[in-house]
GUVEX-670397 format. One record per residue (C-alpha): residue in one letter; x, y, z. Coordinates in steps of 0.2 Angstrom, whole numbers. Example, Ala and Ser with C-alpha at 12.3 -4.5 7.8 and 13.67 -1.06 7.14 Angstrom:
+-------+-------+-------+-------+
! lolum !  east ! north !    up !
+-------+-------+-------+-------+
!     a !    62 !   -22 !    39 !
!     s !    68 !    -5 !    36 !
+-------+-------+-------+-------+
***
This chain:
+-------+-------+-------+-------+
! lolum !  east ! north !    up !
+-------+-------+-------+-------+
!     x !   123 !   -31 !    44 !
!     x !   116 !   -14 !    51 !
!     x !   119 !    -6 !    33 !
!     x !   108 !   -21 !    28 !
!     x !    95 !   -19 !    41 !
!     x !    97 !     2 !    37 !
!     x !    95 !    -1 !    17 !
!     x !    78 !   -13 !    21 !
!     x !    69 !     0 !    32 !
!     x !    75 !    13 !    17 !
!     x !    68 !     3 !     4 !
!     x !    52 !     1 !    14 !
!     x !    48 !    19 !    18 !
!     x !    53 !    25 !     2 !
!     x !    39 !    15 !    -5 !
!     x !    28 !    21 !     8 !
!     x !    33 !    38 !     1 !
!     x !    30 !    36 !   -15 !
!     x !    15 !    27 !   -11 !
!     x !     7 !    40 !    -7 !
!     x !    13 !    52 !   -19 !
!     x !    10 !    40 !   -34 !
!     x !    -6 !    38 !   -28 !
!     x !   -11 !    53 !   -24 !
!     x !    -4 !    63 !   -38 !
!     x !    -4 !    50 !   -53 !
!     x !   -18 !    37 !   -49 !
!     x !   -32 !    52 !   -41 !
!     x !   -21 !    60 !   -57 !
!     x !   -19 !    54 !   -75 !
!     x !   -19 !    36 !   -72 !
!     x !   -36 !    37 !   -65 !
!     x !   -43 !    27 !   -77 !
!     x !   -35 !    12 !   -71 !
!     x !   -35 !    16 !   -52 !
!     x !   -56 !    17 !   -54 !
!     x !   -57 !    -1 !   -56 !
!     x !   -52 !    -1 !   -36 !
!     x !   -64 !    12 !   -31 !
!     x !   -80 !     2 !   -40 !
!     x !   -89 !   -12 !   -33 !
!     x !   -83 !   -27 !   -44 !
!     x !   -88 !   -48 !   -44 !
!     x !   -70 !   -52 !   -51 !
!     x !   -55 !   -55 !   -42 !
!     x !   -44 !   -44 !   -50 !
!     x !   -45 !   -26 !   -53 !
!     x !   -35 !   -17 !   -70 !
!     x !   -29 !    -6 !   -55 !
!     x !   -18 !   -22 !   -49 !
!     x !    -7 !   -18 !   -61 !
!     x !     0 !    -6 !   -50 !
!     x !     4 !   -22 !   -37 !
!     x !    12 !   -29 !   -53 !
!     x !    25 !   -13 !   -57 !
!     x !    29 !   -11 !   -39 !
!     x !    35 !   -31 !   -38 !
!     x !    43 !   -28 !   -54 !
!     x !    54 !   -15 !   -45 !
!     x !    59 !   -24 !   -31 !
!     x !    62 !   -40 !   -41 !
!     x !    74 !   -29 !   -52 !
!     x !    82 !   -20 !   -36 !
!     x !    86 !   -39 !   -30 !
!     x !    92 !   -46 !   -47 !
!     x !   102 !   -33 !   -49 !
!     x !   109 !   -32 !   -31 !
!     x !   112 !   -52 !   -27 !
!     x !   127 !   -54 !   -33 !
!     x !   134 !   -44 !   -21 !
!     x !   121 !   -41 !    -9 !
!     x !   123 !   -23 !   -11 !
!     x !   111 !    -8 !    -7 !
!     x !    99 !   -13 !   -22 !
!     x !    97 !   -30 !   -14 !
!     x !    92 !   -24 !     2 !
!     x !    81 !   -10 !    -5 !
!     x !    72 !   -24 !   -15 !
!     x !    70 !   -35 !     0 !
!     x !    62 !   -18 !    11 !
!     x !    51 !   -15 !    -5 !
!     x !    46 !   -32 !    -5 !
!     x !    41 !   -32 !    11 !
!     x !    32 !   -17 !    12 !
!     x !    22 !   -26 !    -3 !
!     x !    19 !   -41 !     8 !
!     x !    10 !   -32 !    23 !
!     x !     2 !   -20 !     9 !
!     x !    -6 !   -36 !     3 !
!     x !   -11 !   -44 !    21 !
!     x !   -17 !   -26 !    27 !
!     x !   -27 !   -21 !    11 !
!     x !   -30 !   -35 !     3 !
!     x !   -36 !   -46 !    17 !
!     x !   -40 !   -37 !    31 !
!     x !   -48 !   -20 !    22 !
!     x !   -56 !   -27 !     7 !
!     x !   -57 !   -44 !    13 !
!     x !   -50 !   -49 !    -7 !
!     x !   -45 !   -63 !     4 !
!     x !   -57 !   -70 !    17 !
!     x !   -42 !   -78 !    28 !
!     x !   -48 !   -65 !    41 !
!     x !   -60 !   -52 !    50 !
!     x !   -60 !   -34 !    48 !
!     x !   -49 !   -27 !    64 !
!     x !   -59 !   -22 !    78 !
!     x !   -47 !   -11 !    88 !
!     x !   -29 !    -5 !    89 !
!     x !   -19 !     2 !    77 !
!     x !   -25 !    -8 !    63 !
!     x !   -44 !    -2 !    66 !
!     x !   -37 !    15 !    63 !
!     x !   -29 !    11 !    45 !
!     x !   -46 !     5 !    44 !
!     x !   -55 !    20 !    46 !
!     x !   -43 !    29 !    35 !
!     x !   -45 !    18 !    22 !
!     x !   -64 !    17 !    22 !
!     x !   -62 !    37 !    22 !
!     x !   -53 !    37 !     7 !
!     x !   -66 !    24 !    -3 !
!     x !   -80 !    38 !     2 !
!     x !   -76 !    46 !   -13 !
!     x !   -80 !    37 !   -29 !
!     x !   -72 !    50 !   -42 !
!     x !   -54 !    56 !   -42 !
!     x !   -56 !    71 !   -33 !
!     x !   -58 !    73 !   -15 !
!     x !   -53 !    58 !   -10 !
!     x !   -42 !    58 !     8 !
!     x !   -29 !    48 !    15 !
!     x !   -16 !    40 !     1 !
!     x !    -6 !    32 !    13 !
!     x !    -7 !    14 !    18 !
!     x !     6 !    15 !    34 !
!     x !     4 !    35 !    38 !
!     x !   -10 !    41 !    41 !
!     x !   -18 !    56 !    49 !
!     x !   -19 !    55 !    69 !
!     x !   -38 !    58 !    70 !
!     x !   -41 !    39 !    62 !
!     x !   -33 !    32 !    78 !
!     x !   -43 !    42 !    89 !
!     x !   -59 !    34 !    99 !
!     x !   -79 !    42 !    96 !
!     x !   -86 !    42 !   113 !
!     x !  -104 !    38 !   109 !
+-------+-------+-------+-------+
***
């Protein structure tokens, strides 16, 4: 049970990892083109750079597939990805862009401050300069409080 648990968390912050470096690197990168779509305003729904969502679900679909019949490490890292995915979606989807208007934007706490970073990120409309890739780690100073 605890190499399970160990291979969830794994597969989780590998994908925060590669997150961030994928996004950095490849979609503020070559695949620019697609990742745009997310940094435009649009009246649809879906974005061409959800196709990202799609490959990334793809993975961890694969990883479980591939790992179920023995509920090996590949399981459990399609489990942690998969998961990852799920608050990726409640966090950005719902709570940042509000893609989804099950809920308000966060007003305090830790989630205020993956706000901020966020919001600093989209302050850029073109590929470079652009900040914060990550969605879980994030620099320090977007936690910290303005005293007005």
């Amino acid at each position: 049970m605890i190499e399970a648990i160990g291979f969830t968390i794994l597969g989780f912050v590998i994908m925060e990892l590669t997150g961030w470096a994928i996004h950095k690197y490849l979609m503020h990168g070559p695949l620019w083109m697609i990742h745009k779509t997310h940094h435009e305003h649009s009246n649809s729904f879906f974005e061409l750079n959800d196709l990202f969502s799609l490959l990334f679900g793809s993975i961890a679909v694969l990883l479980i597939f591939l790992g179920v019949g023995e509920f090996d490490y590949r399981f459990w890292m399609g489990v942690g990805i998969s998961i990852y995915g799920m608050l990726y979606f409640f966090l950005h989807d719902v709570l940042i862009h509000r893609r989804v208007k099950w809920l308000d934007r966060p007003k305090s706490g830790f989630l205020k401050g993956i706000l901020k970073a966020h919001q600093a990120h989209h302050h850029s409309v073109r590929k470079e300069g652009a900040v914060s890739f990550g969605l879980f780690w994030v620099p320090k100073k977007y936690f910290k409080h303005r005293e007005r």
